[in-house]
N, C-alpha and C positions, 0 to 999 in steps of 0.2 A: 467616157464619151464613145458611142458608139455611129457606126458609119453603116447603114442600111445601103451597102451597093455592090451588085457582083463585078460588075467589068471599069467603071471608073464614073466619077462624081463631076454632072453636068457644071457648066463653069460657071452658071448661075447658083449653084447651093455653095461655092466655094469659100462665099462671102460668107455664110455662114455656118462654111465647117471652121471659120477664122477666128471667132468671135470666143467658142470658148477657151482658146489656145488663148487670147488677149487676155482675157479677163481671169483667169482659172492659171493657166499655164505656166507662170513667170513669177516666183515668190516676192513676196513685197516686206523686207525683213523690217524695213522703216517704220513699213503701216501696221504690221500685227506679226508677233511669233508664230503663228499658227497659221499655213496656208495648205491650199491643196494641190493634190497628188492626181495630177490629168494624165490618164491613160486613153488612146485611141484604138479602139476594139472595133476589127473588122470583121463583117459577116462574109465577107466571099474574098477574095485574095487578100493574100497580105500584103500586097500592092494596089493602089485605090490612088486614079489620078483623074487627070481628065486628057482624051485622047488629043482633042482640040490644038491643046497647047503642052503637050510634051511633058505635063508636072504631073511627079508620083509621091505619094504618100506611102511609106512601108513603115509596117508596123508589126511588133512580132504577138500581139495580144487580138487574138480572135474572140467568140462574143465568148468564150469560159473566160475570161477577166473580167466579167460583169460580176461575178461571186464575188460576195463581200464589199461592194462597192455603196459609200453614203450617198451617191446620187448617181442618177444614170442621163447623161444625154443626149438626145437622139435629135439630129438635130436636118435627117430630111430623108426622104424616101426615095426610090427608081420613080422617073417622070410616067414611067409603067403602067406602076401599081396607082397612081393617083389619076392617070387619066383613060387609062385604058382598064383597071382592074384588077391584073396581073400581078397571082402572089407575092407577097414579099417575100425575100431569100427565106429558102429554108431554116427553120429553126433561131429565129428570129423573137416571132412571138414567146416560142418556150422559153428563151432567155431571158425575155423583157419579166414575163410574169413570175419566173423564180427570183427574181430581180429583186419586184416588188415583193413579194411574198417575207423576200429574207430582209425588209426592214429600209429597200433602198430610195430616196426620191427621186420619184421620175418625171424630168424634163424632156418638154417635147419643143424644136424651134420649127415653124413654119408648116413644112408636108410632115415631119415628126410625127405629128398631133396621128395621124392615119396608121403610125405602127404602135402606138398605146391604146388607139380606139381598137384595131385589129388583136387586139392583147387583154381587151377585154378592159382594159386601166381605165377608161374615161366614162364606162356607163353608170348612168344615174350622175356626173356628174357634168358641170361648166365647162366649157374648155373651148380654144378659139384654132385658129390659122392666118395664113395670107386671106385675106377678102377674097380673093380668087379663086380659091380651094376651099371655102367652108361651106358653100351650096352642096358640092358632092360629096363634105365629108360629114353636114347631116344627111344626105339622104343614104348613104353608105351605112351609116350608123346614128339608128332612130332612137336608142337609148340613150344618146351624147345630145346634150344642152349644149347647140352651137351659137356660140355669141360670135358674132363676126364684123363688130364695130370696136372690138375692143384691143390694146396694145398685147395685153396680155392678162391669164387668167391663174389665180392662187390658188389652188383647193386645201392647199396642206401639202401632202405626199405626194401629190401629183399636180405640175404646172403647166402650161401649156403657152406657148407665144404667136403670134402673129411674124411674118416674114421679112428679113431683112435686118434694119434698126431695132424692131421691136425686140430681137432676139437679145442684142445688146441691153438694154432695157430690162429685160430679165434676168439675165445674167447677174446685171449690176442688184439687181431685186434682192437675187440671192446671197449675196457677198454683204446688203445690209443686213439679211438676214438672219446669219450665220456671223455675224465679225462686226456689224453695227451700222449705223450712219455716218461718223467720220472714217470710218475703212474705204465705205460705198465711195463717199464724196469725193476723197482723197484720187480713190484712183481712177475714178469721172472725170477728175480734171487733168491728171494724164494721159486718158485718153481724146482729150477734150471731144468730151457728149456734155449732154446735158445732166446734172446730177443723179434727178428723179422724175421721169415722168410715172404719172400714176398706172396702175394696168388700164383703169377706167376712158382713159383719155382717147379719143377716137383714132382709128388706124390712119383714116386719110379725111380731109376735107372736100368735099363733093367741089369741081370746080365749075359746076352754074351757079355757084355763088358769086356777086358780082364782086371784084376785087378791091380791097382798098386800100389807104396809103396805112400801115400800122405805125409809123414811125413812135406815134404819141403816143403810144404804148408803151415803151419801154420805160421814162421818166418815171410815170406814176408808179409802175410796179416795182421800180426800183425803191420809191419814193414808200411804199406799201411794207417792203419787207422790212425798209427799216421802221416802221413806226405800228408794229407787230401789234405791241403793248397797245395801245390804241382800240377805243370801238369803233374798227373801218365800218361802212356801209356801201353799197354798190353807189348811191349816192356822193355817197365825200370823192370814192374814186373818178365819176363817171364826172362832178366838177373839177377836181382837181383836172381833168384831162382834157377839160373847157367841150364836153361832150353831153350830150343828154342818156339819162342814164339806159333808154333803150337802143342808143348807138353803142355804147361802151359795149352791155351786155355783147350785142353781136358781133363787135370786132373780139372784141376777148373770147367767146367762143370760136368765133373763125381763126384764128391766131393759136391755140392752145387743145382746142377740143374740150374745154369743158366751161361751166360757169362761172363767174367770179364768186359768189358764196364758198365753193366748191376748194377753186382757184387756192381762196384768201385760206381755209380751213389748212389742205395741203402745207401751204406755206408756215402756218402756224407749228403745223405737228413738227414740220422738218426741222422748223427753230427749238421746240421743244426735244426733239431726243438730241440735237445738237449739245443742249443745255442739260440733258441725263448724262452724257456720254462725259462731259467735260467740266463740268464743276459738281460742289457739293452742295450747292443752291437747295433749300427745300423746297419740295413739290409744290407750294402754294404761292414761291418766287416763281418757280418756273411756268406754271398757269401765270401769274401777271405779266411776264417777263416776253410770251407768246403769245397771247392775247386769249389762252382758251380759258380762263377767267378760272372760276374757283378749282379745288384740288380735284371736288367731286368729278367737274365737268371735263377736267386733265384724263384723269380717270377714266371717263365714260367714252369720250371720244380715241383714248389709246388703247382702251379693249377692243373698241369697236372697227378700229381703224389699223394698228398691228397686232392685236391679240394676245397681249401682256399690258398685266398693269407698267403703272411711270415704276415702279418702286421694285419691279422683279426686271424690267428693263436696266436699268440702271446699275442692278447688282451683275448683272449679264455682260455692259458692255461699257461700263464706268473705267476713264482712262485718265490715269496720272499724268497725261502729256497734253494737257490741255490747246483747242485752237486757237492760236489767236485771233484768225479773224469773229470766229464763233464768240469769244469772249469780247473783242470789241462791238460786235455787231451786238453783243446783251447789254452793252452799256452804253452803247448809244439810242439805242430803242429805249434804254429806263430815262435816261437822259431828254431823248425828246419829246 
């Protein structure tokens, strides 16, 4: 992880210089033999605090402990360079793109995104920020596809997040990435977040939308995960919820940021690699068992959606330490 700051790190990015030390920093021997090795690599002192409040960061690894590293995270920039212009620390970009060059992934959290674009890392491709920062950081950089409604963006080697939570949300992205979906889970719920919100899901809800009570929300979609197996329709949910189905529609987007088709899919895949990860169910149980119906369509939607088949997933992150709620939640969905 790398810290872009010569004299000390505003106390607003401190939130998320915090996030990879949670999530990354702190070996979880419970959750998996295999964790990583966070190193905090500073571009200008070895000391990086914030004046404000008296807290310093000293670290003995400046940006040369970027060599050889499987991911690099850059997780924000001088208030400077973002609003004013104002190069980044010297020697910054060189390190970022030998970074890359030697094989490394690089994550960017929030103003990040602005020293991978400056690095050359983000053109021709996707890539987001805080909503607040992605106006100047297309126009800063007209080969970067700025999406700026999104949590966070995956291109492969290079990812990019929106500011704050969303950085968390990535983080967690990566850890199912790399170590699976009951690793992710697992330590989602000691951190108590939310397990997985998708990248897709919107940064913020516009609030001239007029407000409503969601309470009756929650039942049904509880009501939803367990009966997976099932062919829900926005219909079965939007009565279950004694709602008409273009009320549901809009509270469940206002509520979530995305669709209920959308929604109910998500939910689906997460039960299925629940169901890779922890039993030896075959792939044609695990389509009924999820509701994503035959092997083909298991298939199609987990190429499509994480980029490996059910059956090389599985050999990836298949665990002899089965969930129990995972497995009671498989039988009670077959069950109901």
């Amino acid at each position: 992880m790398v810290v872009a700051e010569e004299i000390g790190i505003p106390s607003w990015d401190l939130y998320e210089l915090s996030i990879p030390f949670t999530v990354f920093g702190k070996p979880q021997p419970d959750l998996s033999d295999h964790w990583y090795d966070l190193r905090l690599c500073a571009s200008g002192e070895q000391a990086v605090g914030d004046g404000d409040f008296g807290l310093a960061l000293r670290t003995p690894y400046g940006l040369e402990g970027l060599a050889g590293a499987d991911t690099v995270i850059v997780t924000s920039v001088p208030d400077a360079c973002v609003e004013e212009g104002e190069p980044l620390p010297p020697g910054l970009t060189d390190a970022l793109r030998a970074a890359h060059a030697g094989g490394a992934r690089m994550v960017s959290l929030c103003t990040g995104a602005f020293a991978l674009a400056e690095a050359g890392l983000l053109d021709g491709r996707r890539a987001t920020a805080h909503w607040m920062h992605t106006a100047q950081l297309a126009a800063r950089y007209p080969k970067v596809t700025v999406d700026d409604s999104v949590l966070y963006v995956d291109e492969g080697d290079v990812l990019t997040s929106a500011g704050l939570t969303a950085g968390i949300d990535l983080c967690l992205h990566l850890v199912r990435r790399d170590l699976g979906a009951h690793v992710a889970n697992q330590l989602a719920r000691r951190m108590v977040v939310p397990a997985h919100r998708p990248g897709g899901q919107a940064q913020f809800i516009d609030l001239s939308v007029p407000e409503t009570d969601d309470a009756g929300l929650g039942p049904v979609l509880e009501w939803a995960r367990a009966h997976l197996d099932r062919p829900l329709t926005v219909d079965d949910l939007a009565r279950r919820a004694a709602m008409s189905p273009r009320t549901f529609y809009r509270r469940l987007h206002a509520a979530t940021g995305t669709t209920p088709l959308q929604w109910l899919l998500n939910q689906r895949l997460a039960r299925a690699q629940g169901l890779l990860e922890s039993t030896d169910l075959p792939v044609e149980k695990v389509g009924d068992l999820s509701g994503l119906g035959t092997a083909n369509n298991l298939r199609h939607h987990f190429l499509k959606q994480v980029g490996v088949s059910p059956g090389d997933y599985r050999r990836s992150f298949f665990s002899r330490r089965p969930d129990p709620a995972l497995s009671g939640g498989a039988t009670s969905s077959a069950a109901g």
